[in-house]
N, C-alpha and C positions, 0 to 999 in steps of 0.2 A: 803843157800847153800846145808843144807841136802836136800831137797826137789829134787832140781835141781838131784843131785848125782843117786836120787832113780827113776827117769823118762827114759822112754823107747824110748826117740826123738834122729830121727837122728844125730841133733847138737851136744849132749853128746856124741856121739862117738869120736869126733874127736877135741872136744871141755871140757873139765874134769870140766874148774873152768869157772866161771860167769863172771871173768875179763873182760873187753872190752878188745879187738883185736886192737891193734895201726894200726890206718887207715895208710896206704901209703900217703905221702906229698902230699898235690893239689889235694887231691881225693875229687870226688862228692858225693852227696849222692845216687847221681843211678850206680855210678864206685862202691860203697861201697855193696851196694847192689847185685850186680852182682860176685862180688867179694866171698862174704857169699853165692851165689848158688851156687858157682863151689865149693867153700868150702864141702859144703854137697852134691854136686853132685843131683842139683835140677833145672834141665833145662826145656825148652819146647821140647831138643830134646828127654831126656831122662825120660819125663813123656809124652810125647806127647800121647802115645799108651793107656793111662788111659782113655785122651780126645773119643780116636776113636773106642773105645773098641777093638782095633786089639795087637795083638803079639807084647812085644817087641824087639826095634829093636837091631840088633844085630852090633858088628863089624866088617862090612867086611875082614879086615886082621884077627884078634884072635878070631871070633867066638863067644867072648862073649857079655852078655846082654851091649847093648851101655849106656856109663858113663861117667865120667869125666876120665878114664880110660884113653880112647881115646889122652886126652891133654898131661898125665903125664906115661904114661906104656908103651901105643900101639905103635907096634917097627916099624910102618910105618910113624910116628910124630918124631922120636926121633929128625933125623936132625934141629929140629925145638925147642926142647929143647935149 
């Protein structure tokens, strides 16, 4: 757990302890998975630009670098919250 603590990966941002995360009931293992990229905001939309070497992309409503932002902030989704 020290180890973990002292690393500079996305995951520990938003992740502190090594506990597994209680899967949601009925979940797959590619639902679980998918699950853990939005977690860390690790998509194909919002690495795609690494692929292409082009600019990341932004979001159209708030202007900022596109993220998982999008799902949970961006005031043009909210109604969908």
């Amino acid at each position: 757990m020290v180890n973990w603590s002292k690393q500079t990966i996305k995951l520990n941002e938003i992740k502190i302890l090594i506990f597994l995360w209680p899967p949601p009931s009925d979940c797959s293992r590619t639902q679980e998975s998918i699950i853990n990229r939005l977690r860390i905001s690790h998509t194909s939309l919002t690495y795609r630009y690494l692929m292409t070497s082009n600019d990341p992309s932004k979001c159209p409503t708030c202007g900022i670098q596109l993220s998982t932002h999008t799902l949970t902030e961006c005031r043009n989704h909210q109604k969908y919250r």
